[in-house]
Structures are given as structure tokens and as C-alpha cells.
C-alpha positions as CSV (number, residue, x, y, z in Angstrom):
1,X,4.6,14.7,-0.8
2,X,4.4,17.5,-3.5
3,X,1.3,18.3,-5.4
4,X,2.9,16.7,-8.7
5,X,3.7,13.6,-6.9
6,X,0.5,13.6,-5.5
7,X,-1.3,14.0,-9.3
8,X,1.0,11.5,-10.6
9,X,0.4,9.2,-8.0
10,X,-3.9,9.4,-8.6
11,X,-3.3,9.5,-12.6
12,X,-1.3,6.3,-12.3
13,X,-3.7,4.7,-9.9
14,X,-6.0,5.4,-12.7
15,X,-4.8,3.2,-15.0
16,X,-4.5,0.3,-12.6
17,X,-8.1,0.6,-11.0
18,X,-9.8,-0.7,-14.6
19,X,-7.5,-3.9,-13.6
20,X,-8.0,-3.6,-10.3
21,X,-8.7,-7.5,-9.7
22,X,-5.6,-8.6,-11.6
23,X,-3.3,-6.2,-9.9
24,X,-4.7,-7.4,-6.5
25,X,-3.5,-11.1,-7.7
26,X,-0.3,-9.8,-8.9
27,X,0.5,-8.3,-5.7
28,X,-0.3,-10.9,-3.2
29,X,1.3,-13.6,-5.5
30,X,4.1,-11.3,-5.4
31,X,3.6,-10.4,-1.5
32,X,4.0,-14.6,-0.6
33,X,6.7,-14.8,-2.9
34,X,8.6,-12.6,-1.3
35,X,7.6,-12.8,2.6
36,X,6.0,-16.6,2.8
37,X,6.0,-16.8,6.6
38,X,3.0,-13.9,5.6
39,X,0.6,-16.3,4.2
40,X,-0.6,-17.3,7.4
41,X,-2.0,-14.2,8.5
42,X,-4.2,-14.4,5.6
43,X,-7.4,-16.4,4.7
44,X,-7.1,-19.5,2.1
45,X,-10.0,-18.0,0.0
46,X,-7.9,-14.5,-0.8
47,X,-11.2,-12.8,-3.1
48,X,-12.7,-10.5,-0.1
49,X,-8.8,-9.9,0.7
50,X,-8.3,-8.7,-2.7
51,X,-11.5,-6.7,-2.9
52,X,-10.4,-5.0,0.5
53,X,-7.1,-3.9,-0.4
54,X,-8.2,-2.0,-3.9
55,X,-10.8,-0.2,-2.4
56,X,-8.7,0.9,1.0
57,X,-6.3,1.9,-1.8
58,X,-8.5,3.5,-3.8
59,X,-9.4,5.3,-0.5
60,X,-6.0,6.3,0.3
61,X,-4.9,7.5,-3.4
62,X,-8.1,9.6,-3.8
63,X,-7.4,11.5,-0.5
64,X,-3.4,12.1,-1.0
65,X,-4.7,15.5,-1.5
66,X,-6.3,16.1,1.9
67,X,-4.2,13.5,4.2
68,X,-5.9,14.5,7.3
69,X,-9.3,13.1,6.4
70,X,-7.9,9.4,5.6
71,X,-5.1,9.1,8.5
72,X,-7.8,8.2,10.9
73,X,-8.9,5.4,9.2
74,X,-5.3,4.5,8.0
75,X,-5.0,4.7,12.3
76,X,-7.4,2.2,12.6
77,X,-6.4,0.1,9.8
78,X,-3.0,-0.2,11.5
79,X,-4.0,-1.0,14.8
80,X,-6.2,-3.7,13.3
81,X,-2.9,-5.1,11.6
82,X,-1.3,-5.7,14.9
83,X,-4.3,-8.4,16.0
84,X,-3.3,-9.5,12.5
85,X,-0.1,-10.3,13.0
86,X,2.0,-7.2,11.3
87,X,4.6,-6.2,12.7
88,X,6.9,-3.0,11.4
89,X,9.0,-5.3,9.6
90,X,6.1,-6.1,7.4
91,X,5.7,-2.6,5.8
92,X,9.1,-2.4,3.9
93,X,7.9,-5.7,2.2
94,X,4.1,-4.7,1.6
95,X,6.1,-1.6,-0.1
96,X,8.3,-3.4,-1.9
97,X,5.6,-6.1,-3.9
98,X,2.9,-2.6,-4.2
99,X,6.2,-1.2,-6.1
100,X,6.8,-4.4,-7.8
101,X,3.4,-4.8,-8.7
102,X,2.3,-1.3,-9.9
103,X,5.8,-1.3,-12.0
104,X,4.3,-4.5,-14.0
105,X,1.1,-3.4,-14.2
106,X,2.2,0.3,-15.4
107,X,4.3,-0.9,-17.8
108,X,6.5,2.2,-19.8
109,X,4.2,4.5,-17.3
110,X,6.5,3.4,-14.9
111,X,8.7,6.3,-14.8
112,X,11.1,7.4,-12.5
113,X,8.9,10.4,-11.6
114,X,6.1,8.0,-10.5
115,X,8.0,5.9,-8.8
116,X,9.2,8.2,-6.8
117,X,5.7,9.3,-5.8
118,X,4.3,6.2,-5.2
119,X,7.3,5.6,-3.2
120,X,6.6,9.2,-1.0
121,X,3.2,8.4,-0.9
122,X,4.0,4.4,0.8
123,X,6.7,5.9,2.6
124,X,4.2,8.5,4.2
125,X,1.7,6.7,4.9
126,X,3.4,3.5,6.4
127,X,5.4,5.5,8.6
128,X,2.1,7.1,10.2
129,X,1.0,3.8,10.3
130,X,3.6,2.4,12.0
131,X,4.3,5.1,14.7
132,X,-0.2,4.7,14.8
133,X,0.4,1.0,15.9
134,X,3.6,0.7,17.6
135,X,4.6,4.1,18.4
136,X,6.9,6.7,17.5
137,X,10.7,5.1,17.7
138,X,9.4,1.8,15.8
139,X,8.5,4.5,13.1
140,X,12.1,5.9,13.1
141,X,14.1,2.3,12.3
């Protein structure tokens, strides 16, 4: 990722946080439209799912600029996924709804130039993720 991707990708996250709640909604209603057979790995009452996935964003977006202090928690978050039920598969469609999601919720600050950060910055960090959990050549495909 480039330095203006990087600011783009914490000045949009910036406008979502104050919504924060409603985005989470947005993207796991968008998440089990998408991927159903996912629902299962999830519990019925989604709040402390919600809550979880904001801040571990939150986490991630604020420390674009210095990757190395969030991959190993992103490590462990990934390895945790596995007893979850993720599989590599999964990340492409996680992507996909975050996309969707931040698109809606950005509105005409959706611009190509953001998504094509936010896009680096998934890309990224799912493929460390991925290679983290299931090693390197799953990370490849």
C-alpha cells in the first residue's frame, strides 16, 4: 500500500466509525446474503459480533501506517478463524460485502481512488492472514 492509499483508507474509515453500529448491520446482512452457508459459524444474538468487528477494524485501519505492530494480532485473529470454521474461500466474500458495505455507507465518497485502497489494504491483509492460518500456497490461489 502507498502512503495516499493508506490516508485515504483512515480518512474514509472516518466517516463510517460515527455509524459504526449501522455499518456493522449493513455488512453482516450483506455477508449472509451473499455466503448463507456462513451464518452458522456465527452466534444468533450478532451485537457482541458487531461490536468486535468495528473495533478490530478500527484497530487495523489506525495501524495501516505501521503494519508490523497489528500483523501479530491479525496472526492470531486468523488462526482463531480456522476453530471458527473459515476457510480461504471465506476471505474473497468477507472482502466483497466490507466493499459492498463501505460503498453504501460512503456514498459519493466512494471514489475510485478509495476503493482501490480499501481494496490494497483487504487484499493485504487477508493474504497475511491466510498464508498466517493455512500457509503460504493457500495464500497464493
Amino acid at each position: 500500500m502507498t502512503p495516499e492509499q493508506i490516508k485515504l483508507v483512515q480518512e474514509s474509515f472516518s466517516k463510517v466509525a460515527p455509524i459504526s453500529e449501522q455499518a456493522a448491520v449493513i455488512f453482516y446482512d450483506r455477508l449472509f446474503e451473499v455466503a448463507p452457508t456462513v451464518r452458522a459459524m456465527f452466534p444468533s444474538d450478532m451485537t457482541e459480533q458487531r461490536k468486535k468487528l468495528m473495533t478490530t477494524l478500527a484497530v487495523v485501519v489506525n495501524g495501516l501506517s505501521n503494519l508490523e505492530a497489528v500483523l501479530p494480532a491479525a496472526s492470531a485473529l486468523a488462526k482463531r478463524h480456522v476453530n471458527y470454521g473459515a476457510k480461504p474461500e471465506h476471505y474473497p466474500v468477507v472482502g466483497g460485502a466490507l466493499l459492498w458495505t463501505l460503498e453504501k455507507g460512503l456514498g459519493e465518497a466512494w471514489t475510485p481512488d478509495v476503493a482501490a485502497a480499501w481494496t490494497a489494504a483487504y487484499g493485504t491483509l487477508s493474504g497475511y492472514m491466510i498464508s498466517e492460518a493455512y500457509g503460504r500456497a493457500q495464500a497464493a490461489e
